[in-house]
Structure formats: C-alpha cells, structure tokens
N, CA, C and O atoms as a GROMACS GRO file, in nm:
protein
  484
    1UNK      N    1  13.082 -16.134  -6.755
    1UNK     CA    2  12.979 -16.197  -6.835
    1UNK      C    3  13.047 -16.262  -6.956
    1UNK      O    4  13.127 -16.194  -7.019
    2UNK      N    5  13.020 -16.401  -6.997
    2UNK     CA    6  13.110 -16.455  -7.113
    2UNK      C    7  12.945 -16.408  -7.233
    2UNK      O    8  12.827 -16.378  -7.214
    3UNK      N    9  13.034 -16.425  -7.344
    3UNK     CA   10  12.911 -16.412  -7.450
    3UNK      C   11  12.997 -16.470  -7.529
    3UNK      O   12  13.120 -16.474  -7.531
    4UNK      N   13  12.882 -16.533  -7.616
    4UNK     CA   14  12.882 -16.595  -7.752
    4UNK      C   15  12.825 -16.520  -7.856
    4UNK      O   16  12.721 -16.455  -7.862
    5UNK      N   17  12.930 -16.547  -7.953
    5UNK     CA   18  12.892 -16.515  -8.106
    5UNK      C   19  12.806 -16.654  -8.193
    5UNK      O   20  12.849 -16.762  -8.234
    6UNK      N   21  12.702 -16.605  -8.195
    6UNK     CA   22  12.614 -16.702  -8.310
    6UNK      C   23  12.551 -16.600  -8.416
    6UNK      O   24  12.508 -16.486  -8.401
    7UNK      N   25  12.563 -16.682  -8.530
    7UNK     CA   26  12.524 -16.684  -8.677
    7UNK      C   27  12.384 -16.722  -8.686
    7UNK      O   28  12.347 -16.837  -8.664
    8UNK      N   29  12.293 -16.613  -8.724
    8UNK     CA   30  12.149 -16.679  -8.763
    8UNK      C   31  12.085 -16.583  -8.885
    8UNK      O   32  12.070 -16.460  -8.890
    9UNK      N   33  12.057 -16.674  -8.969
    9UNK     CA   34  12.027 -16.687  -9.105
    9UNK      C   35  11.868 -16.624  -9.091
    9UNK      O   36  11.787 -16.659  -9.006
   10UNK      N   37  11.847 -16.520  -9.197
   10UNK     CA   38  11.688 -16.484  -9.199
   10UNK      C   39  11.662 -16.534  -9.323
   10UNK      O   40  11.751 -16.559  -9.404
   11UNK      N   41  11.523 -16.554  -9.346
   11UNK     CA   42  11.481 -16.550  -9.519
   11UNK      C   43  11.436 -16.433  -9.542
   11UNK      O   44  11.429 -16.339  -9.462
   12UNK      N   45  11.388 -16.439  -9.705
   12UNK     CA   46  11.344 -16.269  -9.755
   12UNK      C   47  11.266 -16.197  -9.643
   12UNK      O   48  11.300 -16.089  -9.596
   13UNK      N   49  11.147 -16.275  -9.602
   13UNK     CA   50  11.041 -16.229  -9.558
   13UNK      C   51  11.074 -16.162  -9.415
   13UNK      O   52  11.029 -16.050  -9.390
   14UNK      N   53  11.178 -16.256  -9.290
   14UNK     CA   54  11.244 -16.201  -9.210
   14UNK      C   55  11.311 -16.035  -9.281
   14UNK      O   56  11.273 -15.920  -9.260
   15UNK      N   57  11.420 -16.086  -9.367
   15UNK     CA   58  11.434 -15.951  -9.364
   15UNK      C   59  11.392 -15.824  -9.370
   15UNK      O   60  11.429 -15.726  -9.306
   16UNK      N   61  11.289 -15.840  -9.476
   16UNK     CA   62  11.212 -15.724  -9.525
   16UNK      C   63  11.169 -15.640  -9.376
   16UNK      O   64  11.167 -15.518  -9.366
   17UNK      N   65  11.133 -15.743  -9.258
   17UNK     CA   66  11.070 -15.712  -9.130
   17UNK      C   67  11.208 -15.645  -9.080
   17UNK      O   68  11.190 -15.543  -9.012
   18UNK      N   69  11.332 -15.680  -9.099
   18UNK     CA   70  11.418 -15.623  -8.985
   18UNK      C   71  11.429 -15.510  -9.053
   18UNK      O   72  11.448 -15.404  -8.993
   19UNK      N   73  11.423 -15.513  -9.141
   19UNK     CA   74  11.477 -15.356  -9.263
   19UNK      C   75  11.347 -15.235  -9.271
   19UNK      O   76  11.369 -15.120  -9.309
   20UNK      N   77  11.194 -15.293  -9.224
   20UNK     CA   78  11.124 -15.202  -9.192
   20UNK      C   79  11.116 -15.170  -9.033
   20UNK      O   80  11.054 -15.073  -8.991
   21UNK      N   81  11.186 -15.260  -8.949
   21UNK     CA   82  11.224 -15.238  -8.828
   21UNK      C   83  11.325 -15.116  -8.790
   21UNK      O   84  11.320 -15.048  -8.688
   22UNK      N   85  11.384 -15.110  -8.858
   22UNK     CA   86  11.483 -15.039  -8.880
   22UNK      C   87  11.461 -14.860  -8.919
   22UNK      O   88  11.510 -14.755  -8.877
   23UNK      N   89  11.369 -14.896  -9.011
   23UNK     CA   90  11.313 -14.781  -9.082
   23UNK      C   91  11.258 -14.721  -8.980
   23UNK      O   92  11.298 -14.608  -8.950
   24UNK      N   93  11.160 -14.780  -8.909
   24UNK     CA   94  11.070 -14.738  -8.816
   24UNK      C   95  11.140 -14.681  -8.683
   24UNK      O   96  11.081 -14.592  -8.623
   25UNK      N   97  11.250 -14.722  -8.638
   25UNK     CA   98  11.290 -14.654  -8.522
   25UNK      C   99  11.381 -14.531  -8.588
   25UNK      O  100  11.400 -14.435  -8.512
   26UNK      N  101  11.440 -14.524  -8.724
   26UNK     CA  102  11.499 -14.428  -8.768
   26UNK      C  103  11.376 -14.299  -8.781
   26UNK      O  104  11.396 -14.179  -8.761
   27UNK      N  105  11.267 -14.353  -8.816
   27UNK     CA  106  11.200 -14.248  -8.793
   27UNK      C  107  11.166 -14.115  -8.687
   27UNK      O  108  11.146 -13.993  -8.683
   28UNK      N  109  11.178 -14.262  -8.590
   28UNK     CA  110  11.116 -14.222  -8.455
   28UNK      C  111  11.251 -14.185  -8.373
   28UNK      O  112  11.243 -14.175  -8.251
   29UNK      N  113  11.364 -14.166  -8.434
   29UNK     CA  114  11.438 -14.149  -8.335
   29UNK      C  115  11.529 -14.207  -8.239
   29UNK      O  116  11.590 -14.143  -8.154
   30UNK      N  117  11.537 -14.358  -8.261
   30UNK     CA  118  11.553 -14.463  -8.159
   30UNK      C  119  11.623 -14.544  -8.237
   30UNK      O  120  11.607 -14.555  -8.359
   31UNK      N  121  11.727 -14.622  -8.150
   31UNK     CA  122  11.843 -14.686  -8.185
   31UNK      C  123  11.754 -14.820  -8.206
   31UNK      O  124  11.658 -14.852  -8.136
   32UNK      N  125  11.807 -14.892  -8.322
   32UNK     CA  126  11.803 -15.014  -8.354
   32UNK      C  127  11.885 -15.129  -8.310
   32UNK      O  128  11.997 -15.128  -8.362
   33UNK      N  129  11.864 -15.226  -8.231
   33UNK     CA  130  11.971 -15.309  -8.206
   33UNK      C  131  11.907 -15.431  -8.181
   33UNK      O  132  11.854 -15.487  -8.086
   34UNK      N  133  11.937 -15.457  -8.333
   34UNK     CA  134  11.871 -15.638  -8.385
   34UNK      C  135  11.950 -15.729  -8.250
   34UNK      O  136  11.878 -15.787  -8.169
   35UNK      N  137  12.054 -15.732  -8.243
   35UNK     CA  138  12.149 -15.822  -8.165
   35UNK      C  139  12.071 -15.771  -8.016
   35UNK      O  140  12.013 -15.874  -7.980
   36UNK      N  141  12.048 -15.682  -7.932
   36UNK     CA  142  12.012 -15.655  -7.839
   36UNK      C  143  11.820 -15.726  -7.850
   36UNK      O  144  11.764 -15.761  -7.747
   37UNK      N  145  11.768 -15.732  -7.950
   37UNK     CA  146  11.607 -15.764  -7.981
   37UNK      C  147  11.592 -15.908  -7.948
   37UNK      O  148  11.507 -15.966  -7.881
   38UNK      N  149  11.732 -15.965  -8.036
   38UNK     CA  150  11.702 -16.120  -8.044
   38UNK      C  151  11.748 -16.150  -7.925
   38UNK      O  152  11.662 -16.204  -7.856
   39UNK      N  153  11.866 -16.134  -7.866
   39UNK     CA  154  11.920 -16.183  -7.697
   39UNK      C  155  11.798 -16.184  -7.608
   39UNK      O  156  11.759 -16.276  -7.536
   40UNK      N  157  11.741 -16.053  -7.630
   40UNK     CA  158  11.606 -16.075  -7.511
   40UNK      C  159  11.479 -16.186  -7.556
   40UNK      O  160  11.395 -16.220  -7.472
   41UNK      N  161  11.475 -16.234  -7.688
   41UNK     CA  162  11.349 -16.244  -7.722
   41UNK      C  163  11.395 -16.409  -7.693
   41UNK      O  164  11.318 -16.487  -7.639
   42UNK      N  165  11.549 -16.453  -7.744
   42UNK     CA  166  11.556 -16.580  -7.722
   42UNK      C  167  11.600 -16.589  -7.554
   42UNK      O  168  11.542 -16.682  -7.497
   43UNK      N  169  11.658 -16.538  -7.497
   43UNK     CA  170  11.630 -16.561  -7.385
   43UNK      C  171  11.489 -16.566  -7.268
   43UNK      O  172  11.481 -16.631  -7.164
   44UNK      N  173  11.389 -16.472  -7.332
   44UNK     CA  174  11.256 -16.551  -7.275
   44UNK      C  175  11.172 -16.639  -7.341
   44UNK      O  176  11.054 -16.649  -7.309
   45UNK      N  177  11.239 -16.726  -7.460
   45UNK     CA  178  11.215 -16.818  -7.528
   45UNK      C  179  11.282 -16.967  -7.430
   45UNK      O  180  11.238 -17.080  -7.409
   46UNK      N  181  11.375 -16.911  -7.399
   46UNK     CA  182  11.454 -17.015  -7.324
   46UNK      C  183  11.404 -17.021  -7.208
   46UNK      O  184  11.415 -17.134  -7.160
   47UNK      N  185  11.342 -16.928  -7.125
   47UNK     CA  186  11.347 -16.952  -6.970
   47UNK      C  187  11.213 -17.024  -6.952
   47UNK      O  188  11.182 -17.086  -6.849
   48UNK      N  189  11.106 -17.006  -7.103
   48UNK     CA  190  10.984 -17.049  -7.092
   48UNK      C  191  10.991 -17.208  -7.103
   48UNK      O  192  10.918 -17.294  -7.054
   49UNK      N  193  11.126 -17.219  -7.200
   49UNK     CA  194  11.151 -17.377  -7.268
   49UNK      C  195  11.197 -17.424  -7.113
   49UNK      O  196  11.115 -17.506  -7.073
   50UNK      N  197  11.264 -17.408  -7.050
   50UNK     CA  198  11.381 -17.434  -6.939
   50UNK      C  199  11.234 -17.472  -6.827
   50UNK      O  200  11.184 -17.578  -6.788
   51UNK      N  201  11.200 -17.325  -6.802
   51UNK     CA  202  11.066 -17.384  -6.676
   51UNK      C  203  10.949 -17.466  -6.697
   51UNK      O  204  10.856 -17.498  -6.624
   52UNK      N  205  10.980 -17.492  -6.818
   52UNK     CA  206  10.828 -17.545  -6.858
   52UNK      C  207  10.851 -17.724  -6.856
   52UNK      O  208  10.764 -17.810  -6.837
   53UNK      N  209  10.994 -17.743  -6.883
   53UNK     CA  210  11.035 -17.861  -6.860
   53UNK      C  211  11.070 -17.896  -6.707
   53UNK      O  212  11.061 -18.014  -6.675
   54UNK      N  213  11.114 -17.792  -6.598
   54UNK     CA  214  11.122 -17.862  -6.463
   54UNK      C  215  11.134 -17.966  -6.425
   54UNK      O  216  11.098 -18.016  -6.532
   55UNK      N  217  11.158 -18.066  -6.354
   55UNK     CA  218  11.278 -18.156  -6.334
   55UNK      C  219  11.261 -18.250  -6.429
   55UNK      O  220  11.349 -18.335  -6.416
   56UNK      N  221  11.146 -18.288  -6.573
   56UNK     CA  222  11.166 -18.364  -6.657
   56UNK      C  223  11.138 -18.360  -6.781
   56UNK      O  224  11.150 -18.254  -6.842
   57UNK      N  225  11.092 -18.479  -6.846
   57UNK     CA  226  11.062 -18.492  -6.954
   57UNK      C  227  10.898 -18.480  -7.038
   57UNK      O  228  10.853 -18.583  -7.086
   58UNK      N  229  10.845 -18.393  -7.046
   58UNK     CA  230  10.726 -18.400  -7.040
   58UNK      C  231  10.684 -18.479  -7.182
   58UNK      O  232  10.596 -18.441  -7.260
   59UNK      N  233  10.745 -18.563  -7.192
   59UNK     CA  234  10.740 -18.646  -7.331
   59UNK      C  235  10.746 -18.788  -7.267
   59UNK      O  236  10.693 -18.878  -7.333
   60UNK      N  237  10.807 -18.823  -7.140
   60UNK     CA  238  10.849 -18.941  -7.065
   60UNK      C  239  10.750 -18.883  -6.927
   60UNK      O  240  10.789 -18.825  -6.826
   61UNK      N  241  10.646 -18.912  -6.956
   61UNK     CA  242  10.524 -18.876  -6.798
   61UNK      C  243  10.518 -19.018  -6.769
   61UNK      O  244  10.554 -19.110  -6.843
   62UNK      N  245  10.453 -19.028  -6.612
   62UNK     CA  246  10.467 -19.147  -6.543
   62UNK      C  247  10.380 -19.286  -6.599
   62UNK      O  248  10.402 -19.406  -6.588
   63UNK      N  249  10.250 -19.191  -6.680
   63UNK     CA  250  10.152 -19.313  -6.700
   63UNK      C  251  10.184 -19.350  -6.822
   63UNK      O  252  10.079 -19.374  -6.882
   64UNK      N  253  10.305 -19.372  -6.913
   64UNK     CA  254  10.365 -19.420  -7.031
   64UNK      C  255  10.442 -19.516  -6.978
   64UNK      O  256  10.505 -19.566  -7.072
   65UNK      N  257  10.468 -19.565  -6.885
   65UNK     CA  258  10.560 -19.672  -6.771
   65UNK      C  259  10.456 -19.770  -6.794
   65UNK      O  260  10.506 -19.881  -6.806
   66UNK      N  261  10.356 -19.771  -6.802
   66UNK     CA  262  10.250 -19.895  -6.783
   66UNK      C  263  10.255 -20.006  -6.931
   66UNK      O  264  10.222 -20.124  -6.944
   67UNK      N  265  10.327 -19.880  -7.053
   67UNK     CA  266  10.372 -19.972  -7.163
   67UNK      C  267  10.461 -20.072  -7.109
   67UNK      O  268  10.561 -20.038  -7.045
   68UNK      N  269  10.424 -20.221  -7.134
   68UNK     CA  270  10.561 -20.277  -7.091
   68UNK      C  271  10.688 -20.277  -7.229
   68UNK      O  272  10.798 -20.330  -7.217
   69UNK      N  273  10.652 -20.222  -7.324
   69UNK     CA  274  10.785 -20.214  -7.413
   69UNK      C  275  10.837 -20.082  -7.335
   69UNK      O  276  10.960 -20.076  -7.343
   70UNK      N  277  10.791 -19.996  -7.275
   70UNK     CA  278  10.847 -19.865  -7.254
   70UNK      C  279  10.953 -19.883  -7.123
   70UNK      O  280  10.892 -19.857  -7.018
   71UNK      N  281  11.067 -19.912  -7.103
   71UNK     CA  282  11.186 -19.934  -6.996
   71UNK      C  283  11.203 -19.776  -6.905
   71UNK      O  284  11.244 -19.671  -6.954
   72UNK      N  285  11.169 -19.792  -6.798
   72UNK     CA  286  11.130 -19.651  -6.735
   72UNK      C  287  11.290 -19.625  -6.693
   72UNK      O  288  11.295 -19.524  -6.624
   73UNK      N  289  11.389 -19.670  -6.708
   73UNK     CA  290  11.582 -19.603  -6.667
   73UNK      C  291  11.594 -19.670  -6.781
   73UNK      O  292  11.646 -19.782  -6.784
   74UNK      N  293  11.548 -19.612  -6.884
   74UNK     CA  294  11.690 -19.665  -6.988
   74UNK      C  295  11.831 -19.647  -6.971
   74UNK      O  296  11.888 -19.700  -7.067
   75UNK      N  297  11.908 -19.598  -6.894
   75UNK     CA  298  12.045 -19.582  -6.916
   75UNK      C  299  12.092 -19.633  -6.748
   75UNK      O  300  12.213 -19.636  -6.723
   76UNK      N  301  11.993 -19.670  -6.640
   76UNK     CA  302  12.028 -19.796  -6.557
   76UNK      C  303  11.980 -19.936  -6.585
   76UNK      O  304  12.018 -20.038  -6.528
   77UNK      N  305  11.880 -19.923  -6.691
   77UNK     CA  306  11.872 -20.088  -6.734
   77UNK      C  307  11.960 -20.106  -6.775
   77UNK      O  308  12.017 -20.196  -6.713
   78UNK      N  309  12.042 -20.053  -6.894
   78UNK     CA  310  12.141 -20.098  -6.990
   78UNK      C  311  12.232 -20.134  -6.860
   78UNK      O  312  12.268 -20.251  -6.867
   79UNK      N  313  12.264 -20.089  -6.782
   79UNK     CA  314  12.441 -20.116  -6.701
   79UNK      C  315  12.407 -20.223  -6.647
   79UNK      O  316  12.309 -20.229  -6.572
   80UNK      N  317  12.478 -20.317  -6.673
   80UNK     CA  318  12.477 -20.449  -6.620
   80UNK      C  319  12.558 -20.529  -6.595
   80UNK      O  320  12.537 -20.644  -6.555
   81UNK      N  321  12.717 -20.447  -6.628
   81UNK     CA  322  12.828 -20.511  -6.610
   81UNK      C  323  12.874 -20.445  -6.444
   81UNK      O  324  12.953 -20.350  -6.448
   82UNK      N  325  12.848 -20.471  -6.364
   82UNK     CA  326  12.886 -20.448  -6.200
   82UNK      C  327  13.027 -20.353  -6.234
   82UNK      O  328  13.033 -20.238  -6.189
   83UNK      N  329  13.094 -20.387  -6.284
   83UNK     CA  330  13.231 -20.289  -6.257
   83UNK      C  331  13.221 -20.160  -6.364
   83UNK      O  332  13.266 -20.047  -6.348
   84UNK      N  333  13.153 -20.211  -6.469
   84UNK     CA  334  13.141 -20.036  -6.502
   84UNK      C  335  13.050 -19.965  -6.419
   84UNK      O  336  13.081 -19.845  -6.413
   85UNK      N  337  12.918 -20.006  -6.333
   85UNK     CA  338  12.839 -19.906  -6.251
   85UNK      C  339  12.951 -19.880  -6.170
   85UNK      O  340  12.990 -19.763  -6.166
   86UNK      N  341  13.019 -19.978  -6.094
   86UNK     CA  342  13.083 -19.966  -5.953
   86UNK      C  343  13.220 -19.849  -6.013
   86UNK      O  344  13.280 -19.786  -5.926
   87UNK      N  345  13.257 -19.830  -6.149
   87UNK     CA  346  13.351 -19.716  -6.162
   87UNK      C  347  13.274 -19.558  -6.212
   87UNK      O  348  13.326 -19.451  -6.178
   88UNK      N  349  13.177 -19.562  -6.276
   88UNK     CA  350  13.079 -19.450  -6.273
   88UNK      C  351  13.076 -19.421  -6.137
   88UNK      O  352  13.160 -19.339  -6.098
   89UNK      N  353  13.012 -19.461  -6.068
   89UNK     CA  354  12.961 -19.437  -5.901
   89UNK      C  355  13.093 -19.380  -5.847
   89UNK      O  356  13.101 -19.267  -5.799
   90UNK      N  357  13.189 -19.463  -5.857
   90UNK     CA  358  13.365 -19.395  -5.798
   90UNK      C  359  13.354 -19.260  -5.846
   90UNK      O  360  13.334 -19.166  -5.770
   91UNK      N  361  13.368 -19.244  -5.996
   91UNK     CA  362  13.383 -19.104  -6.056
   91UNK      C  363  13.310 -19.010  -6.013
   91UNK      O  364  13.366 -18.903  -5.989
   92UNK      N  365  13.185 -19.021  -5.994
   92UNK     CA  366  13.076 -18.924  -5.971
   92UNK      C  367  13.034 -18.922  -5.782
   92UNK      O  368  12.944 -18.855  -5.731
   93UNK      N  369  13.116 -19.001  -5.720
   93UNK     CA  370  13.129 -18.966  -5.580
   93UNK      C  371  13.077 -18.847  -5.543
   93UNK      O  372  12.959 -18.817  -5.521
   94UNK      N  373  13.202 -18.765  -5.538
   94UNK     CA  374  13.131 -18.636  -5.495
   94UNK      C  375  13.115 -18.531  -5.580
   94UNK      O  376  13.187 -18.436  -5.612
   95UNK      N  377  12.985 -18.574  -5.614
   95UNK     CA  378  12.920 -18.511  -5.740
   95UNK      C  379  12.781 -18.500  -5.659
   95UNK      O  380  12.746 -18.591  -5.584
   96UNK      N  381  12.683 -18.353  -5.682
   96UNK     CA  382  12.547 -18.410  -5.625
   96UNK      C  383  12.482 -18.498  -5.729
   96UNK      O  384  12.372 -18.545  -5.698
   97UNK      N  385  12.547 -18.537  -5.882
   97UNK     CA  386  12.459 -18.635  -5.907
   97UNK      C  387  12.478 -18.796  -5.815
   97UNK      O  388  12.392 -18.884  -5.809
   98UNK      N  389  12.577 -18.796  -5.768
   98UNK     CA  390  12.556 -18.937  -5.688
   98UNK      C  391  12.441 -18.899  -5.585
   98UNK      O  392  12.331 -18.953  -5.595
   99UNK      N  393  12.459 -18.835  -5.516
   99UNK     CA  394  12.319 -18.823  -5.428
   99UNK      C  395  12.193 -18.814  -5.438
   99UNK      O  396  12.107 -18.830  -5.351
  100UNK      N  397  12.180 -18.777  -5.588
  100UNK     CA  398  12.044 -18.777  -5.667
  100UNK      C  399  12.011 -18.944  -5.687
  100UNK      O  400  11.908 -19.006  -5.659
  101UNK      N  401  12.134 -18.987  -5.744
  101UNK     CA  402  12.122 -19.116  -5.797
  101UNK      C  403  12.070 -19.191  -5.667
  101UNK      O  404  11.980 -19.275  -5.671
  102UNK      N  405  12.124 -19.159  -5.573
  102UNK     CA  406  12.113 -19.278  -5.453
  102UNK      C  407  11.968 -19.237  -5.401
  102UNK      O  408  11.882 -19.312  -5.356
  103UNK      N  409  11.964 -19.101  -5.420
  103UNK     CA  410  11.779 -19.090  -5.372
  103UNK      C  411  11.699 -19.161  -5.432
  103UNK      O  412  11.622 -19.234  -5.370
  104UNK      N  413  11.701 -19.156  -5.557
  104UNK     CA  414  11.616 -19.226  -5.701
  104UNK      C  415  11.632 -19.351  -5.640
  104UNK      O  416  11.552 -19.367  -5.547
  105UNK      N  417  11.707 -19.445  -5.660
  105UNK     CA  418  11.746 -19.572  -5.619
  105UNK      C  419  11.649 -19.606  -5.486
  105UNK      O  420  11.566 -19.696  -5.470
  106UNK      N  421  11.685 -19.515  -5.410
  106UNK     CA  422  11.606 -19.580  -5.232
  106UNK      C  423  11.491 -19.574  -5.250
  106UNK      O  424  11.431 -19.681  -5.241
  107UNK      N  425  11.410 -19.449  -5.282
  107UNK     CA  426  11.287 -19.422  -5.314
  107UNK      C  427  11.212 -19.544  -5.425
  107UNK      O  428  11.091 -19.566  -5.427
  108UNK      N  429  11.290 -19.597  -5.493
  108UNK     CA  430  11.224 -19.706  -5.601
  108UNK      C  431  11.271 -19.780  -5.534
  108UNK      O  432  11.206 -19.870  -5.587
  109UNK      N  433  11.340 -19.844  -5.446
  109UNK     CA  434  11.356 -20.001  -5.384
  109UNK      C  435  11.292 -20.002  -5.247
  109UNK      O  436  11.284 -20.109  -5.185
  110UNK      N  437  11.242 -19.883  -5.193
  110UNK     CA  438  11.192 -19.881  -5.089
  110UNK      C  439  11.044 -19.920  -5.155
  110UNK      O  440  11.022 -20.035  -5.116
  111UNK      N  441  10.926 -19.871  -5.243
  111UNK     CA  442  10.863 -19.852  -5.296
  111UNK      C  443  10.821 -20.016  -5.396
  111UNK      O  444  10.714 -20.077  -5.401
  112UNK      N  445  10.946 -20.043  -5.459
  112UNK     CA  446  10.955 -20.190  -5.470
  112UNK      C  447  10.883 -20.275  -5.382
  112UNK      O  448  10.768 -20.319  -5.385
  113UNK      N  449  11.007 -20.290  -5.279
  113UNK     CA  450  10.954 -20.374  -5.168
  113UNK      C  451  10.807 -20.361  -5.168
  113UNK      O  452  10.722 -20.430  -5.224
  114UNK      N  453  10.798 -20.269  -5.102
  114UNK     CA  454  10.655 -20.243  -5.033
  114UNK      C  455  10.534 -20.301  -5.106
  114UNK      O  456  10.436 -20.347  -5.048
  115UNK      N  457  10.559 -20.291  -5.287
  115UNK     CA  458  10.453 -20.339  -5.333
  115UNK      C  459  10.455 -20.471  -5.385
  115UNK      O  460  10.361 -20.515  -5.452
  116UNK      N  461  10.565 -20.543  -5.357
  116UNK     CA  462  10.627 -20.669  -5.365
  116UNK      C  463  10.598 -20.757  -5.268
  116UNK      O  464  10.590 -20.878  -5.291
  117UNK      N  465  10.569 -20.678  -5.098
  117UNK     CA  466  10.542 -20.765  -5.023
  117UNK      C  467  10.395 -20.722  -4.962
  117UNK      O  468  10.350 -20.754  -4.852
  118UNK      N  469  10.336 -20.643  -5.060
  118UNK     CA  470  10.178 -20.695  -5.043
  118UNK      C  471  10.118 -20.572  -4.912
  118UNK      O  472  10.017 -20.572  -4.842
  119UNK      N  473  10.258 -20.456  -4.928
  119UNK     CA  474  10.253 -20.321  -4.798
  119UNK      C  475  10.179 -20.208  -4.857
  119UNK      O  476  10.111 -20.137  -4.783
  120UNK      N  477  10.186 -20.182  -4.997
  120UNK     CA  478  10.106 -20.102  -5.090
  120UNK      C  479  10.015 -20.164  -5.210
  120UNK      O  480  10.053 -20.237  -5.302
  121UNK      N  481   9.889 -20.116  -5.185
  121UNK     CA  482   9.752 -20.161  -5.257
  121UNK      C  483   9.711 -20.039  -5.308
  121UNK      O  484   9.606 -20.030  -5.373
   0.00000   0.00000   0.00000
C-alpha cells in the first residue's frame, strides 16, 4: 500500500471539536485516531465525488451543445495542424485512450453523416 503524508490546517472551532473528540473517547476508553477518522471520512468523500461524476462532466451535459458559442471538443477543435494530431495519435497508439478516441470519432461521424444526409429526423 503506498501512502501519503498531507498537511491539513484546522481553525479554532475545528479544533476545539478534535480536542473534545478526544476527551470523549478518553473517557470512554477508546483510542483516538484523528489520522485514521479523516482517511475514512475523505475517502467516502471521494468515492461519492468520483461516482457521482461517472464518465463526465456534469457541468458540460449534452443540452449546453445547442449554445452555439459552447464548442462541444474543445481540445479536438483546437488541433488543426494534421501533424501534431497525426504525432499524438502515434504516441498514444497503444494506449486504450486511442481506442476511446477512435470510438468517439466513429460514433460522431457516423451520426454526422446520417443527419447530414437527411437518415436521422
């Protein structure tokens, strides 16, 4: 298991809580372990942040595409010089992001077409 050391800062009011936290399991008998409290609490902070986003952006949803200032691939509109895509694409060969990429791609030019030549209404 690798672990990280991080630094996190309380204010008064935090503390006062960890220091009657503290008190309270000394009472009762029971080990205190701030570092063991926060690992769990930010890690189901994270898995809620992590699943709740699933494969996107829930800030970038589909019916914000209908803005025409809003560019739905910003970072395949921008490439427009043929030999930098065509050396990205080399690099990331065998990568599954090329295969993602090439799904994305077929699925929108297949989809293109279709509503280009009058196949989807």
């Amino acid at each position: 298991m690798v672990r990280s050391i991080i630094s996190i800062s309380f204010d008064e009011d935090a503390l006062k809580l960890v220091k009657q936290a503290e008190e309270i399991c000394k009472k009762e008998g029971k080990k205190f372990n701030l570092s063991a409290i926060l690992r769990d609490v930010i890690k189901q902070h994270l898995i809620k942040f992590v699943t709740g986003h699933g494969d996107g952006n829930p800030h970038s949803t589909m019916d914000q595409f209908f803005n025409e200032g809003f560019i739905v691939t910003p970072a395949l509109a921008r490439a427009t010089n043929s030999e930098d895509i065509k050396k990205y694409l080399l690099e990331i060969k065998s990568t599954p992001q090329f295969a993602q990429i090439g799904d994305f791609l077929t699925t929108w030019a297949t989809l293109y077409n279709a509503v280009e030549e009058n196949k989807i209404l």
